[in-house]
N, C-alpha and C positions, 0 to 999 in steps of 0.2 A: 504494500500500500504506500501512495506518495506520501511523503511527509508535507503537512501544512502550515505554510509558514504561520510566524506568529503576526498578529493583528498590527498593524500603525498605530504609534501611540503617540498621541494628540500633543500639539506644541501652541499653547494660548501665546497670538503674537498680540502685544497689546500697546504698542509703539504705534502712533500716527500711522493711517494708512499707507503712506507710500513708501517709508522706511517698511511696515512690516509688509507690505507685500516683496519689497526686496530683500530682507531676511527670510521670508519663506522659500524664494527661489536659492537661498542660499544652502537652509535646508533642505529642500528636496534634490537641491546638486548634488552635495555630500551623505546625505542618507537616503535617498533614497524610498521606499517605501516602507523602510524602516519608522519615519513619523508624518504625521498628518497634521499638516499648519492648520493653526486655525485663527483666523482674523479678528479681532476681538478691538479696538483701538478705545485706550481709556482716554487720550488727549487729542485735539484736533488744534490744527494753527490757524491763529486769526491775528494778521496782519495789521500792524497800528502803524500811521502815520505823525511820531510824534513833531515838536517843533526840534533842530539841530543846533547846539551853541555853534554862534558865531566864532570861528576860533579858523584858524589855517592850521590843523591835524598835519602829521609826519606820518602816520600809520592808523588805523581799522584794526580793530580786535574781534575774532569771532568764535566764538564756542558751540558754534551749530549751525549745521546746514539751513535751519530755517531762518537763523540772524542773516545768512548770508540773501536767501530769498526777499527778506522783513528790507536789506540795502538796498538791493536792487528796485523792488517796488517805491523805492523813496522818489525817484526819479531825479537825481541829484549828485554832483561833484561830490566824488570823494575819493581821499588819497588811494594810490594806485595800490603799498606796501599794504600787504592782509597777514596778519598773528593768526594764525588757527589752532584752534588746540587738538585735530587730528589728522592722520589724510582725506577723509572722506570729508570733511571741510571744507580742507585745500583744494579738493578734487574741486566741489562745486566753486568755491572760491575764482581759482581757475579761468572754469567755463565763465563768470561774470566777469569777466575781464579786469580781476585782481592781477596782480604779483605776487601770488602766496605763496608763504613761507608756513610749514606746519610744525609742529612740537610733539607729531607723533605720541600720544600717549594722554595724558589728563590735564587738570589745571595746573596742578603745580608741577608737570613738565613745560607747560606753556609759559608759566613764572619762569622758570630757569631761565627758557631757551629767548626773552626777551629781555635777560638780568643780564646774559651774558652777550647780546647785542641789541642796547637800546636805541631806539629810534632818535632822530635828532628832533624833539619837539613833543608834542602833547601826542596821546593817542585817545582816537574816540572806540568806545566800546560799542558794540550793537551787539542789542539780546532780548533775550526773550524775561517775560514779569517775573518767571520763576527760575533762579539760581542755585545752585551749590558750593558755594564758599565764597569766598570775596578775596577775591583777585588784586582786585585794582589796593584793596589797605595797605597786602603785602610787598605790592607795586610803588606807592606812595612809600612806605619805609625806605626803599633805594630811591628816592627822587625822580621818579615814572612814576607823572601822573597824569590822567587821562579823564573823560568828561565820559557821560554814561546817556546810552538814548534806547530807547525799548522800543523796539520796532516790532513785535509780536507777543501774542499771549499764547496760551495752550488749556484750549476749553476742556471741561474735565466732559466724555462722556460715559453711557450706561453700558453696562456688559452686553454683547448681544444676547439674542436667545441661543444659541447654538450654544454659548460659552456655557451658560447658564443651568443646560442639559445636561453638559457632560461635569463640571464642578459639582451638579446633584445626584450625578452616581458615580458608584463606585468604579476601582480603574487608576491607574497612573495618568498623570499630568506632565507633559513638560513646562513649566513655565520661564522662559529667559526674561530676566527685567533688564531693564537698559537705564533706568535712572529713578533716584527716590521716591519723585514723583509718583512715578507709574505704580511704586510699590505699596506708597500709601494708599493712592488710590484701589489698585485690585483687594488690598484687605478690607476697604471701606466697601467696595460694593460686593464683595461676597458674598454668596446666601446662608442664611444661618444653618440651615440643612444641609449643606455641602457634606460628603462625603469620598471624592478624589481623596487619590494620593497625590501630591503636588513636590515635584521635583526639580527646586529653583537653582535657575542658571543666572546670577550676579554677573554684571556687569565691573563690579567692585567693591568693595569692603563697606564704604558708602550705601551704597545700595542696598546689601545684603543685613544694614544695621537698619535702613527704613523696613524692610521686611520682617524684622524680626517676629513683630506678633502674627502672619502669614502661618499655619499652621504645616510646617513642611517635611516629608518622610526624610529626604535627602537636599543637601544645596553643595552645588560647586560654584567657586569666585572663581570668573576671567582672569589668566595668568595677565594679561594685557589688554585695559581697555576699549578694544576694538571686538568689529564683527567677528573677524579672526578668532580672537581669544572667546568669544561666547559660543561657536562653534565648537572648539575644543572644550570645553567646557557643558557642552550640550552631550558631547559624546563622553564623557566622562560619566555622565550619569546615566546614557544609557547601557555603556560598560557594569554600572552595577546593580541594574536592573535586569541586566541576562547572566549577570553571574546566578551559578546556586546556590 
């Protein structure tokens, strides 16, 4: 008799839709039919038009792709030199016709990598309402200092129903988080009846501390902030879920 394989197991991608439909084709490249994306988006971007200080900027600071989008919709002069805090920044960065320069890894790779080559002049920052640490104070202690403009927000939405089914029964989960945010949120909207197993893939140490009260069988931390690292880290815990 064939042997039959074992069932897909379900991967709640809960990152704005366009990042997690491109994490899902990430996972179904590398696994295969091994897991089953499933769409679930707790935040959505909405793009503000704030006012911009008047200042002649040296460099743009950007900590996500959607700061990078939040610029461009400005319709507006702004210096060429782009601070990213990853590739995938830079990448979009880039394509908007920056000169990006990335920091490869987190915030305080991005602190480094601007410590140890300052701009000649002020830098304007663009981001979104909700952050994770503060940059620009650590920046200000070495004399880079920079002016701050919020060019998007990130609406919190509801779990779909799909998510909703399968967190109410039984079954492993994959869940990869990608920022605190996303983490308080999936605990917030969880149903009280849930009964998954839920097997979180941290993004970072950060992360995986906003998560804490998430009730979880197993969590692996990205060795490296990136998609990269959450992949390997995806499969990390499907390694011991097919262990016996």
């Amino acid at each position: 008799m064939a042997r039959q394989s074992a069932p897909a197991i379900p991967a709640l991608l809960t990152r704005p839709r366009a990042e997690g439909e491109a994490f899902a084709a990430s996972l179904t490249a590398r696994f295969g039919a091994r897991v089953m994306p499933v769409i679930t988006p707790l935040i959505a971007p909405r793009y503000l038009t704030p006012e911009i200080p008047a200042q002649d900027y040296a460099a743009v600071l950007f900590t996500s792709a959607h700061a990078v989008e939040g610029a461009r919709r400005l319709g507006i002069a702004l210096p060429r030199l782009a601070w990213c805090v990853g590739r995938k920044t830079a990448m979009v960065a880039t394509a908007a016709g920056f000169q990006a320069r990335s920091a490869d890894g987190d915030v305080q790779a991005l602190e480094n990598a601007i410590r140890e080559e300052p701009p000649n002049g002020r830098i304007l920052y663009l981001r979104g309402v909700d952050t994770h640490g503060n940059i620009l104070e650590r920046l200000h202690s070495f004399c880079i200092y920079a002016d701050v403009a919020i060019v998007y927000a990130q609406d919190a939405q509801p779990l779909t129903p799909e998510a909703l089914d399968l967190l109410q029964a039984p079954g492993p989960i994959l869940v990869p988080l990608f920022s605190p945010r996303t983490a308080r949120l999936l605990r917030a909207a969880m149903p009280a009846d849930s009964r998954a197993n839920l097997h979180i893939a941290a993004m970072s140490q950060a992360v995986a501390e906003a998560g804490e009260d998430i009730p979880a069988a197993s969590l692996a931390i990205a060795r490296h902030p990136d998609a990269s690292g959450m992949l390997d880290a995806v499969e990390s815990l499907l390694a011991g879920l097919s262990a016996p």
